[in-house]
C-alpha positions as CSV (number, residue, x, y, z in Angstrom):
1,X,-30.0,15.2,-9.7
2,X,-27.9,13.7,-12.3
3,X,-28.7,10.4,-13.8
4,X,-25.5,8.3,-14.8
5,X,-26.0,5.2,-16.8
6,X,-23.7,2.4,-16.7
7,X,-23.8,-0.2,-19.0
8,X,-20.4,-2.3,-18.3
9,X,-19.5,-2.5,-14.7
10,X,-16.2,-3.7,-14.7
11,X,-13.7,-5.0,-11.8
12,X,-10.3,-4.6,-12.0
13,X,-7.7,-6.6,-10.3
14,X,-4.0,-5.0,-11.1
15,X,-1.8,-7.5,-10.1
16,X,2.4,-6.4,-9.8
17,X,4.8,-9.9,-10.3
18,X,8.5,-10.1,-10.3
19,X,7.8,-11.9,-13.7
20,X,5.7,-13.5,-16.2
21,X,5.9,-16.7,-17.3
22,X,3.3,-19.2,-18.8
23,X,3.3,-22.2,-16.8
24,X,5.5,-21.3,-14.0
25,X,4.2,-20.0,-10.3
26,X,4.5,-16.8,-9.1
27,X,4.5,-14.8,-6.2
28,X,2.7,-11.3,-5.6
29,X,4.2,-8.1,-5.1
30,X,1.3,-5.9,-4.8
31,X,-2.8,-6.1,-5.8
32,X,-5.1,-3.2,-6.3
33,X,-9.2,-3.9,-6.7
34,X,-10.9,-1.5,-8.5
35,X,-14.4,-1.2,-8.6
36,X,-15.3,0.4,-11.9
37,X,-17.0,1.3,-15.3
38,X,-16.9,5.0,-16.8
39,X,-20.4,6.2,-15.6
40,X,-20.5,5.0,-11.8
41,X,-16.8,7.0,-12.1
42,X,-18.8,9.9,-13.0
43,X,-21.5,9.4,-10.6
44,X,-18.4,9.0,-7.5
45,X,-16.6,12.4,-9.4
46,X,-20.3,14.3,-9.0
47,X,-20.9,13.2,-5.2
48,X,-17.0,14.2,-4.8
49,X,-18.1,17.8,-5.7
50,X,-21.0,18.0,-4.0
51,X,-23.6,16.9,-6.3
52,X,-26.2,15.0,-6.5
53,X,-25.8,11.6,-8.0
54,X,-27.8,8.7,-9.4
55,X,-26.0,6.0,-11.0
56,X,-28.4,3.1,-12.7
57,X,-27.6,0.5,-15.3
58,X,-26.9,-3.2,-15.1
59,X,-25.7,-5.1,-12.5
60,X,-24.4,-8.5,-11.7
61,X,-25.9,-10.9,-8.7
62,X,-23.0,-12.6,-8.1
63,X,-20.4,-10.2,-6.9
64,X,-22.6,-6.7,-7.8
65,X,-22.8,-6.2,-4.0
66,X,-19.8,-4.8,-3.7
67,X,-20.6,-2.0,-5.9
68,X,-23.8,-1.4,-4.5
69,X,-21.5,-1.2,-1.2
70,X,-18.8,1.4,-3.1
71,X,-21.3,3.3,-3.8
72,X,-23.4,3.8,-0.5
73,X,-19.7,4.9,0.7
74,X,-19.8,7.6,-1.9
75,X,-22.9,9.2,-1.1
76,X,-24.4,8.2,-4.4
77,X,-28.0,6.9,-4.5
78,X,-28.7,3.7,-7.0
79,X,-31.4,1.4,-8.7
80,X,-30.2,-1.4,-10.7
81,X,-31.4,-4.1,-13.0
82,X,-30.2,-7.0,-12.2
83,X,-28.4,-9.7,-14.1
84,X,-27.5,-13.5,-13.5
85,X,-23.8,-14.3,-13.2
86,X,-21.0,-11.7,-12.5
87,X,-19.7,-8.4,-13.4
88,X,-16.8,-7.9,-16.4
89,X,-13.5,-8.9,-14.6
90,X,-10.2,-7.4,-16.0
91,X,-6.9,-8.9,-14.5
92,X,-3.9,-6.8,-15.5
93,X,-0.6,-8.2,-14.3
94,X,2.6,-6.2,-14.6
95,X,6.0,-7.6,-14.2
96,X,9.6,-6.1,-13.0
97,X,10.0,-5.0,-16.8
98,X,6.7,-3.2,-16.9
99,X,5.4,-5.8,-19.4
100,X,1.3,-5.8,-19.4
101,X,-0.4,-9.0,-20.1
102,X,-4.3,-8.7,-19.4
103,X,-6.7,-11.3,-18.7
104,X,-10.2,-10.4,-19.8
105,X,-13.3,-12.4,-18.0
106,X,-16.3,-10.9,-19.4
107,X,-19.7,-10.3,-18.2
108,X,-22.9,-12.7,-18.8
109,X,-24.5,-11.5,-21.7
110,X,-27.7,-9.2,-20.8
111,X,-31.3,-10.5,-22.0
112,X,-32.9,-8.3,-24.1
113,X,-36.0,-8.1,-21.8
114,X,-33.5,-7.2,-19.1
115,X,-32.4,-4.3,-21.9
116,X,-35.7,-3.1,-22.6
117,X,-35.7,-2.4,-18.6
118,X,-33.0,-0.4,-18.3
119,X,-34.4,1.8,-20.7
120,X,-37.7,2.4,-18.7
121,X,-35.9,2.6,-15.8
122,X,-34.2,5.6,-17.7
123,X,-37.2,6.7,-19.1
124,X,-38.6,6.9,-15.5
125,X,-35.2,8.5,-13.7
126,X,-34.3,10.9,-16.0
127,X,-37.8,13.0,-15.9
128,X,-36.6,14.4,-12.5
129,X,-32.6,14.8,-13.4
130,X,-30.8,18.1,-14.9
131,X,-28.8,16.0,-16.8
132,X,-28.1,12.2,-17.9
133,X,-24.5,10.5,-18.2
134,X,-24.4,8.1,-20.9
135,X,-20.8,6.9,-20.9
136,X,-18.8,3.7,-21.5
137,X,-19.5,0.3,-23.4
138,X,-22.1,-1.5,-24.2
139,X,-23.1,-5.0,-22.6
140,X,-22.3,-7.8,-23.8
141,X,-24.9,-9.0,-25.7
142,X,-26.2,-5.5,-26.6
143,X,-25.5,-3.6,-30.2
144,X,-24.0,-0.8,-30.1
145,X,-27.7,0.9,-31.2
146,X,-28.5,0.8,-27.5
147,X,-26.7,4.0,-27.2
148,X,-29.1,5.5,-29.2
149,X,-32.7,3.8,-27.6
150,X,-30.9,4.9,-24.1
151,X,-30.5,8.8,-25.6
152,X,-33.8,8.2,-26.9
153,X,-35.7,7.5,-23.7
154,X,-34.2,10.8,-22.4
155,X,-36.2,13.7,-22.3
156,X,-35.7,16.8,-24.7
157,X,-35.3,19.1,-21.7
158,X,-32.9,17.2,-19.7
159,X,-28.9,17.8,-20.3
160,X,-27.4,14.5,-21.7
161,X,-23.9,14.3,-22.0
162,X,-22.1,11.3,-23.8
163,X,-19.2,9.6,-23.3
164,X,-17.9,7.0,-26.0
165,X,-16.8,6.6,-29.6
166,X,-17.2,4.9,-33.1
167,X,-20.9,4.2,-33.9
168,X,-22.2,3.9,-30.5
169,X,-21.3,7.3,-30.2
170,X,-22.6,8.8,-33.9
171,X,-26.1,6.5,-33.2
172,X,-26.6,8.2,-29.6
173,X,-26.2,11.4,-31.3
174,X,-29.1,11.0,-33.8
175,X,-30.8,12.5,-30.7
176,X,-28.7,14.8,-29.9
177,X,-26.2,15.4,-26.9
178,X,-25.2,18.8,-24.6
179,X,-21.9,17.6,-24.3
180,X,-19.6,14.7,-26.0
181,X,-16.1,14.4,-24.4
182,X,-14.0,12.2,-26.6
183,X,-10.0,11.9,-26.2
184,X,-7.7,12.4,-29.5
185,X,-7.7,8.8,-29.9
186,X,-11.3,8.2,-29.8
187,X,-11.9,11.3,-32.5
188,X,-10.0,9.8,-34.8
189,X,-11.3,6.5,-34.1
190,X,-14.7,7.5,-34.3
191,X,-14.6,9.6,-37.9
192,X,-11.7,7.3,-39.6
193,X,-9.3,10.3,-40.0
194,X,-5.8,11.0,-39.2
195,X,-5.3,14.5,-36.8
196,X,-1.9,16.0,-37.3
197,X,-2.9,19.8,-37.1
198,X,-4.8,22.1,-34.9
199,X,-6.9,22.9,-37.7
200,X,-7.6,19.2,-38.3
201,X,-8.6,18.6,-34.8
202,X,-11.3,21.6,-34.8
203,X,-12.5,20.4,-38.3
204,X,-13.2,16.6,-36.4
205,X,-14.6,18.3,-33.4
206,X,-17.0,20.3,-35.7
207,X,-18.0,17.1,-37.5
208,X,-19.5,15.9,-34.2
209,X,-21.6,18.9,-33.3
210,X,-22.9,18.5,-36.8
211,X,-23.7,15.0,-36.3
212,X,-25.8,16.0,-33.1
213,X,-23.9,17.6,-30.4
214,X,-24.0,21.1,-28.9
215,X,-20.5,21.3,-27.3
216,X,-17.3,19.3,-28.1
217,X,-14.9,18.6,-24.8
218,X,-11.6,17.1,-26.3
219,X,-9.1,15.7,-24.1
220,X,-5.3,16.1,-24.8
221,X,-4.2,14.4,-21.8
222,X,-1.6,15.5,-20.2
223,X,-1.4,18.5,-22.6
224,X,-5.1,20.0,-21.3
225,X,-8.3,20.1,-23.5
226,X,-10.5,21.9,-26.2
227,X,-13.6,23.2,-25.6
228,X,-15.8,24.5,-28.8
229,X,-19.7,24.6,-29.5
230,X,-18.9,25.8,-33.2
231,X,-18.8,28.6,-32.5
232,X,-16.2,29.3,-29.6
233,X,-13.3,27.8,-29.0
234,X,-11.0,27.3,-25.6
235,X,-8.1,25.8,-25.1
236,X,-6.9,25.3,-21.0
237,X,-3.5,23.7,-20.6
238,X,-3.4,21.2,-17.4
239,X,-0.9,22.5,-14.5
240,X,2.4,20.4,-14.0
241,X,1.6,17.3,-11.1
242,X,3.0,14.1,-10.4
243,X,1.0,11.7,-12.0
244,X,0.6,8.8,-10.7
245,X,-2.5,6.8,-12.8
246,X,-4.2,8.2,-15.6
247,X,-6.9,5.5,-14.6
248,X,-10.9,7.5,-14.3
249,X,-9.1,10.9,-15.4
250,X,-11.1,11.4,-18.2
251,X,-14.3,10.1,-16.2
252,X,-13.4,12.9,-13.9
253,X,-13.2,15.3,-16.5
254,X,-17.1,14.5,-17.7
255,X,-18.2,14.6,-13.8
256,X,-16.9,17.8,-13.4
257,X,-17.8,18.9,-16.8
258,X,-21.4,17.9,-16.5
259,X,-22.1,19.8,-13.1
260,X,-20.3,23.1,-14.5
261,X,-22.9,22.6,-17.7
262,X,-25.9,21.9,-15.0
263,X,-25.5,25.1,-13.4
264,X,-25.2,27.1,-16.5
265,X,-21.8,27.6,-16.1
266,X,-19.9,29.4,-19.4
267,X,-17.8,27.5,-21.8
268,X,-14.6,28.4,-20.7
269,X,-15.7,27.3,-17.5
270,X,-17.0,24.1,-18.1
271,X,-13.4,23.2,-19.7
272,X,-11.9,24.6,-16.5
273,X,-14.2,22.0,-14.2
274,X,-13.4,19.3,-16.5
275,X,-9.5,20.4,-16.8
276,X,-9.0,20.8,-13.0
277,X,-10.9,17.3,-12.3
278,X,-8.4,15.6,-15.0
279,X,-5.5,16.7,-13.3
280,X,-6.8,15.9,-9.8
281,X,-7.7,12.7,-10.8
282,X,-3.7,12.0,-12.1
283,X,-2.4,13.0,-8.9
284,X,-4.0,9.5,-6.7
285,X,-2.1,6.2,-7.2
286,X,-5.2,3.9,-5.7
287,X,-7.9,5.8,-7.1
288,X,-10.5,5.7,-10.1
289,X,-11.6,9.6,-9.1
290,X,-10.1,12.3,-7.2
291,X,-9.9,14.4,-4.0
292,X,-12.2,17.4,-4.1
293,X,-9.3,19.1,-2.6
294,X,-6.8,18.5,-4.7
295,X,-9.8,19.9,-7.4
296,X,-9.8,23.0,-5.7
297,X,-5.9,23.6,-5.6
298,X,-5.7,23.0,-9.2
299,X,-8.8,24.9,-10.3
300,X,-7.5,28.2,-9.5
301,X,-4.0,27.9,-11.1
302,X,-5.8,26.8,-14.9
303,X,-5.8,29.5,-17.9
304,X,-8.3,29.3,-20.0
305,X,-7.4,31.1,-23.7
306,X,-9.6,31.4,-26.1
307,X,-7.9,30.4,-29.7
């Protein structure tokens, strides 16, 4: 089983308009719901190829049903603890122009008795797992050291793999991490420096498996990914799709990832999985994961080079 922890459900409402304007009323054109947050992604992505999934975390009475509901759909099995008021709400509305403006409503803020619960129920989960998921944003009303009492509670023998930036992702690695999948963004972010170079990019992804981890999964979006544990290095460029939403690509990328690491997979195959479940996910308009058929037309097609 693999344990995937979410901290920050989120639902997302995109919302397409003719136009925008304050004060005025408008009508329409299309509305997609999307029941998210980066870990019960990965938890859908792992189910999707035949895993076996556990998503926990915090959860919201008011509308958390329909999660709870998502996920029985997906095959993946789930124990929450349970907050008053609802779940982060993210309205994105896009007009004729392809203007953004988004509406953030966010979550109640989590007690911290309701914290230190999570983290026994991840104490408790994760002693019959092959790996833990810790991916995302914290709570609101959490620091971001909770990243780092979450990888704490996880036993030494059980895979974790982590999935966020800055110093929630430096703190989690004080205890160390299988597998950290940043984007080029989130690298630079996350150490303060500017990457203009191949050389500079395997220098950052170095820093991080000195910090803590054992293996480095960089995503290049469209232009593929990186794969090093210090000391080999892969490079697998994606295959030409039609993409369609970049939304839960990278999520993808750590599902499949993570169950290639599970089952002892090699490096260069774990960046395949991850690479082939990236491009997948691209390819779906009104999805936050992808179609395990679609993962195994791409999966053959991807060329791995070691660099």
């Amino acid at each position: 089983m693999i344990l995937c922890v979410s901290l920050n459900p989120c639902l997302e409402v995109n919302v397409e308009v003719d136009s925008l304007t304050v004060g005025m009323s408008h009508r329409v054109r299309s509305k997609r719901t999307f029941l998210t947050g980066k870990s019960l992604n990965v938890a859908i992505g792992i189910s999707r190829l035949g895993g076996d999934s556990f998503a926990t975390g915090f959860m919201y009475e008011d509308n958390g049903r329909l999660f709870e509901q998502e996920l029985h759909k997906e095959g993946v099995t789930y124990k929450f603890v349970w907050a008053e008021g609802r779940v982060k709400e993210v309205y994105k509305f896009v007009d004729r122009r392809s203007m953004l403006t988004e509406v953030v409503d966010e979550a109640t803020e989590i007690a911290s008795y309701k914290a230190d619960l999570l983290i026994d129920y991840v104490r408790e989960l994760s002693e019959g797992c092959k790996a833990v998921v810790l991916s995302g944003d914290v709570a609101t009303g959490l620091d971001d050291d909770y990243f780092g009492r979450i990888a704490e509670a996880v036993p030494e023998n059980v895979i974790k793999v982590v999935d966020t930036e800055g110093k929630k992702l430096l703190l989690a690695l004080k205890y160390g991490a299988d597998l950290v999948k940043p984007n080029l963004d989130e690298l630079q972010r996350t150490l303060n420096v500017k990457i203009t170079d191949k050389e500079n990019m395997l220098r950052a992804c170095d820093a991080l498996i000195e910090a803590g981890a054992k293996r480095v999964l960089l995503s290049l979006g469209k232009k593929g990914a990186v794969i090093t544990d210090g000391n080999k290095r892969y490079y697998c460029v994606s295959v030409n799709v039609a993409m369609n939403s970049t939304a839960g690509a990278g999520d993808a990328m750590v599902a499949a990832a993570t169950k290639a690491l599970t089952e002892g997979k090699e490096l260069s195959e774990i960046l395949r999985y991850g690479v082939a479940a990236g491009t997948a996910a691209v390819t779906l308009p009104d999805s936050i994961s992808f179609d395990k058929e679609k993962f195994d037309e791409v999966f053959p097609n991807l060329i791995v080079k070691e660099i």
